[in-house]
C-alpha positions as CSV (number, residue, x, y, z in Angstrom):
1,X,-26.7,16.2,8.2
2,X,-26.6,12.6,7.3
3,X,-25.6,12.9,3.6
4,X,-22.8,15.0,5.0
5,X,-21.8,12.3,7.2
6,X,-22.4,9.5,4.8
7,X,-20.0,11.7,2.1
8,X,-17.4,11.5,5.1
9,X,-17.8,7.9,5.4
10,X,-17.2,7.6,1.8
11,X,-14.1,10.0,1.7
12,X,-12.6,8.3,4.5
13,X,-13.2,4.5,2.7
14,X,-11.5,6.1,-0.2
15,X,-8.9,7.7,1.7
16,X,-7.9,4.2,3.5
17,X,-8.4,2.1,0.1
18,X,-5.6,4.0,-1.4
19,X,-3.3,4.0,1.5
20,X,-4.1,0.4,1.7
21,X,-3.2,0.1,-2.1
22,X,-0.3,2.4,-1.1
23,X,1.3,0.0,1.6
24,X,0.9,-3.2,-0.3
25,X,2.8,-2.0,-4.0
26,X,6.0,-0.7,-0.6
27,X,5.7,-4.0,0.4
28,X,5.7,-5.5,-2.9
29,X,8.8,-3.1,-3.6
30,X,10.1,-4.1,-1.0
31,X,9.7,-7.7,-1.7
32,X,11.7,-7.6,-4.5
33,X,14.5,-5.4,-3.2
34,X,15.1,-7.9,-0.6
35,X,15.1,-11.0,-3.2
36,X,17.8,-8.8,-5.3
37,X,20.3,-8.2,-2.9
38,X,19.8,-11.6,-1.8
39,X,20.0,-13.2,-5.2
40,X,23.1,-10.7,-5.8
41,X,24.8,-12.2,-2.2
42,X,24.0,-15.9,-3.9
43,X,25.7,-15.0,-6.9
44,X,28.5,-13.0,-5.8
């Protein structure tokens, strides 16, 4: 019973270390977007 819960523990850290790693490279994305279409409105 433990190691079951201790393998959920684990699959759960996993599970939020790639959504973490998920959120920051939209951000990141994002990021750069932004800095485009604002370098583009400089320009332009």
């Amino acid at each position: 019973m433990i190691e079951l819960h201790e393998r959920c523990i684990s699959w759960w850290k996993k599970k939020l270390n790639i959504s973490n790693y998920g959120l920051l490279w939209i951000s990141f994305i994002k990021g750069i977007l932004v800095g485009l279409l604002i370098y583009h409105l400089i320009i332009i």
